[in-house]
N, C-alpha and C positions, 0 to 999 in steps of 0.2 A: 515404550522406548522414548528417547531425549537424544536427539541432534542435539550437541553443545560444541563439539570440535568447528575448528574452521581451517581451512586446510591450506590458509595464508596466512603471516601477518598482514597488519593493517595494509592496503593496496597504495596508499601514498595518492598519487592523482594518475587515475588509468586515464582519463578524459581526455581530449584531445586541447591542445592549448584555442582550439579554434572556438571553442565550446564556450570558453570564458567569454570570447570577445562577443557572444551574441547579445546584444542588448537586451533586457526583459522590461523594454517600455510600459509604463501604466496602460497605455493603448493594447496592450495585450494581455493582461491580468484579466482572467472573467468575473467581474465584480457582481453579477449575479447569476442564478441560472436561468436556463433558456425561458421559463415557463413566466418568467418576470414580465418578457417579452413578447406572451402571447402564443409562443411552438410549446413542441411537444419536448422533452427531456431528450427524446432521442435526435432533435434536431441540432446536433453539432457536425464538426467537419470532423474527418479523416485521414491522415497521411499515411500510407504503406510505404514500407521498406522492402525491398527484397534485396536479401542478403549475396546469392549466388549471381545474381544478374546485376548490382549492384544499381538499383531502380527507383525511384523513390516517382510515388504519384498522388494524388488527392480525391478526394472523394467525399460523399456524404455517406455519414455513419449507417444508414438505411440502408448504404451497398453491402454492411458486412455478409450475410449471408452468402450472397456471390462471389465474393470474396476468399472462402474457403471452401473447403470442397466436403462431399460425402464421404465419410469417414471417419473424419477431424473429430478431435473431441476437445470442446471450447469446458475450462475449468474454472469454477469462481467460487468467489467468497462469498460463504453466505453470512459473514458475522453482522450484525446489527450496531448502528451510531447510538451510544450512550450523549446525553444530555453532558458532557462532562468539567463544563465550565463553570465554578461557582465563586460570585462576586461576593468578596467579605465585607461585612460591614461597614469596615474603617478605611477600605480601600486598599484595593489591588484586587488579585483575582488568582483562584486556583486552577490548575490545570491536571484532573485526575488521569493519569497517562495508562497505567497496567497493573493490572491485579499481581501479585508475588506469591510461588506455591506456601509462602508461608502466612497467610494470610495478610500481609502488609502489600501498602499501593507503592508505585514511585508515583510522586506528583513531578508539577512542575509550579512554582512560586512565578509571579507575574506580574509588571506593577503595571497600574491602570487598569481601566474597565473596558468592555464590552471589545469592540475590535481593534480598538487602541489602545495593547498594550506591549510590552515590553519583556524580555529574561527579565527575573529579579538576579541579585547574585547576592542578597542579605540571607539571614535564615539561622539559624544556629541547632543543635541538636538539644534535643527536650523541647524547643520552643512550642508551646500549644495557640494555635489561633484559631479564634472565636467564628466559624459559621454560621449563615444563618440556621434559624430554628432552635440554637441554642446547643448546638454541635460542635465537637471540639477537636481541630485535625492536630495532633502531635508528631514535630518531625522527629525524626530517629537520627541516623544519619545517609551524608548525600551519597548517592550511587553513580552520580558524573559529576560536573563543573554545573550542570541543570537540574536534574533530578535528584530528590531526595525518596529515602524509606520513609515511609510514613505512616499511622495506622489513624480510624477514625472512631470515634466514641460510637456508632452504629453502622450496621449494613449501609456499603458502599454503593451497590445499585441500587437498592430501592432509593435512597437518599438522593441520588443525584437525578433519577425519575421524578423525585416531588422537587427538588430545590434549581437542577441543573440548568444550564443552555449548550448546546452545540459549540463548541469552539471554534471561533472566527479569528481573522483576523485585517489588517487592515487594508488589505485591498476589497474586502466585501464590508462595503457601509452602513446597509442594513441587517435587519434580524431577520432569519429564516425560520419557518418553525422546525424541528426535527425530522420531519416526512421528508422536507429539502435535500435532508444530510443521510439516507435511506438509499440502496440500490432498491432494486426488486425481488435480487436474490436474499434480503436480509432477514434474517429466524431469530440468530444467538446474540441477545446485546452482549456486547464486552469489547467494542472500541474506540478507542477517545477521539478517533478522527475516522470519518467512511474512508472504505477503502473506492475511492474514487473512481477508478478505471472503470468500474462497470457500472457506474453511472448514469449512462446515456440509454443503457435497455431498457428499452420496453416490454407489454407481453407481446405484443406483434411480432418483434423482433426475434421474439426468442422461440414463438413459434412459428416464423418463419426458416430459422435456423433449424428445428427439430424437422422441420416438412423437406427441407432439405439432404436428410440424412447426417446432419451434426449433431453429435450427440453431446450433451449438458450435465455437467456433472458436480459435486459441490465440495471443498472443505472450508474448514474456518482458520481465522487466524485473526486474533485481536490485535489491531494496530494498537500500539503505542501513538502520542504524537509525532508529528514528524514533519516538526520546524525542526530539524535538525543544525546546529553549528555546522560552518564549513570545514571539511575533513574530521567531523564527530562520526564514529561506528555506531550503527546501527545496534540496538541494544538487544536482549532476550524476549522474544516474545511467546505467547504460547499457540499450538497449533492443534489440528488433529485431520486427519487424512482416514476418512473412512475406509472400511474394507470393500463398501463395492466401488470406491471414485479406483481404489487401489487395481482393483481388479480390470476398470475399464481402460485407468492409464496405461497398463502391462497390456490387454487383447489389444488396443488400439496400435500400440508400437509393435505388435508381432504381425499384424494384420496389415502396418504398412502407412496404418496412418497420420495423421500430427497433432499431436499434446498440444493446444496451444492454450495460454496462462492469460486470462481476465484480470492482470494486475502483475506489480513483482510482487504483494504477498503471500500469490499463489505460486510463483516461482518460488521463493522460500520455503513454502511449507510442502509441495512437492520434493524439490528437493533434499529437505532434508527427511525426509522418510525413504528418497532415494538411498542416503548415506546410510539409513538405519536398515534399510535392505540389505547393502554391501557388509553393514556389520555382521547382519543375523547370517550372512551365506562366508560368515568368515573374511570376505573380499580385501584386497589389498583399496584403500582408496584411492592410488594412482591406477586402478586399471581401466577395464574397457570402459567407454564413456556409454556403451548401448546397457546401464543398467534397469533393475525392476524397482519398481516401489512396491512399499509395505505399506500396510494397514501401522499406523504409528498414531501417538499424540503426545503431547511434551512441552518443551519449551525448546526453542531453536536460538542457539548464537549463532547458524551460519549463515555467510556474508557471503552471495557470490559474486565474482569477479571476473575478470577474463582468466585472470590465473587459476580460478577453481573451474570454471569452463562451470557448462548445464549438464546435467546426466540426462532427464529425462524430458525436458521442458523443450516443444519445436520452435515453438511461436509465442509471441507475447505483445498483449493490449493494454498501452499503457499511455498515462497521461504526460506531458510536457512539464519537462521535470528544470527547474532552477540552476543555471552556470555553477560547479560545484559543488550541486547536491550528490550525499552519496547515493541518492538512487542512478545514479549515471555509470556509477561502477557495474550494477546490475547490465544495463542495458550496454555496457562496452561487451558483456560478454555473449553478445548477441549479434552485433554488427562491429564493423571494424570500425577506427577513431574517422578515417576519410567519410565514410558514407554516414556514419552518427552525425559530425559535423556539417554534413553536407542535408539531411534530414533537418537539423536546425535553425542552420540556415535559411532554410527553403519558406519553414513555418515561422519564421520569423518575417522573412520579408513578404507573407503572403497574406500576414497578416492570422495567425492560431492565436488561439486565446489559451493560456497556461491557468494553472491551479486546479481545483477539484471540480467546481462549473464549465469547465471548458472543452476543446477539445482534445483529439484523442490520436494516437499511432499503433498502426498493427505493423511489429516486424516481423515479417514471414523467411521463412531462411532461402 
């Protein structure tokens, strides 16, 4: 099955106008990770949300365990960070973003090197440019205002394993090796950027979680990049939702529990096997919001919003996301615009560190 409907147009700015005004100081960019500094990965901070009590408090990431309760079933991505940056010759740099079911990439064209660089917006259709090794990327044509079709004269992962780097950018100065850009949970290469939220685990953590009675469960979903333009939709990515993550996120909601999402990728690709559930039982997509997921894998365009609401998703762990990024659409549909606003604020003035090294917020409903 293929989640491709979205069951809004574009959302316009669900975000609260307070959300712009938060400054995102260089003093709060995490320009490297913790381990730079001598801790451990899991040594960042925490902020919780609670949605019903409208609460916001702090914490170190080592409390999550405690944090949720027996029963819960914490979901994450296990997709693995591709190398996916490679520096042409003659200067600029490519950005291989997502594999296409027809064999072509979308890239992304970039000028400058290493973390300093830039959108291109040059580029023409047929242009073939020179990689290293003697490899020839041809663009087709573009698939946004950033992204082009593209194909490469060879296999695209093995190629960016011998030639790639991790894509950075300019709030991180130096180079990481690839392990940097790595959860714990990561098995499937195929994403041009970590999916960052789960991050911060360790094994401890995670079996402390398990000893707990939280149970851990996995699917994938290869990010695309995601420097996004402000008010750019989030593009097609591809997913897959096993049958037994499928099976635990349905006992766990009958049994009383909370689904809670190690990322929005995993809110995406939950729910849209959610959607693909309501398909296969016939369902009207406006009905009940208490739906099942399915064992699904595909490509997903759907974008949720407050307007699409979550079907199946309780909770969600996610990173400190950028004044008008569309990832804020996700998380409005999870907390209202006052208490998001008010979450931001808080980790703003307390000093959270934003981006993929940084810290982290659990909203619990």
């Amino acid at each position: 099955m293929t989640a491709t409907a979205d069951l809004a147009p574009s959302p316009g700015r669900p975000w609260p106008a307070e959300l712009e005004a938060v400054p995102l100081r260089p003093e709060l960019e995490a320009h490297e990770p913790p381990e730079a500094r001598g801790r451990g990965r899991d040594d960042v901070r925490l902020m919780v949300s609670r949605t019903a009590a409208s609460e916001v408090s702090h914490h170190a990431f080592a409390d999550l365990p405690d944090l949720l309760l027996p029963g819960d079933l914490l979901v994450v991505n296990n997709s693995a960070t591709l190398p996916a940056a490679i520096e042409l010759p003659g200067g600029g740099t490519v950005h291989f973003s997502t594999a296409m079911p027809d064999g072509r990439w979308l890239v992304e064209l970039r000028s400058g090197r290493g973390n300093a660089t830039a959108p291109y917006q040059g580029g023409s259709g047929g242009q073939r440019l020179g990689l290293p090794g003697g490899i020839v990327l041809t663009l087709a044509d573009r698939f946004s205002q950033r992204l082009w079709y593209a194909t490469l004269s060879t296999a695209v992962i093995p190629y960016l394993l011998r030639h790639g780097r991790p894509i950075r950018y300019s709030y991180v100065p130096a180079r990481w090796p690839l392990s940097a850009y790595q959860t714990v949970f990561a098995t499937w290469p195929g994403s041009a950027e970590m999916p960052s939220a789960a991050r911060p685990f360790s094994p401890e953590i995670v079996t402390s979680l398990v000893s707990r009675g939280i149970a851990v469960a996995p699917i994938t979903l290869h990010t695309g990049v995601s420097s996004l333009e402000g008010g750019e939709d989030p593009y097609p990515e591809s997913y897959d939702v096993p049958p037994a993550t499928a099976r635990l996120v349905n006992l766990t909601r009958r049994s009383g529990g909370r689904v809670i999402a190690a990322g929005t990728t995993v809110v995406r690709a939950l729910e849209s096997a959610a959607l693909d559930a309501a398909v296969l039982d016939a369902a009207v997509l406006d009905a009940a919001r208490d739906r099942s997921v399915a064992a699904s894998a595909g490509w997903s365009s759907h974008v949720v919003t407050p307007r699409t609401g979550v079907a199946v998703v309780d909770g969600l762990l996610t990173g400190l996301h950028e004044p008008q990024s569309t990832h804020l659409w996700m998380l409005a549909a999870f907390a209202d615009e006052d208490l998001l606003a008010r979450c931001y604020a808080e980790a703003a003035s307390v000093g959270y560190r934003w981006h993929e090294f940084g810290d982290v917020h659990l909203m619990l409903p």
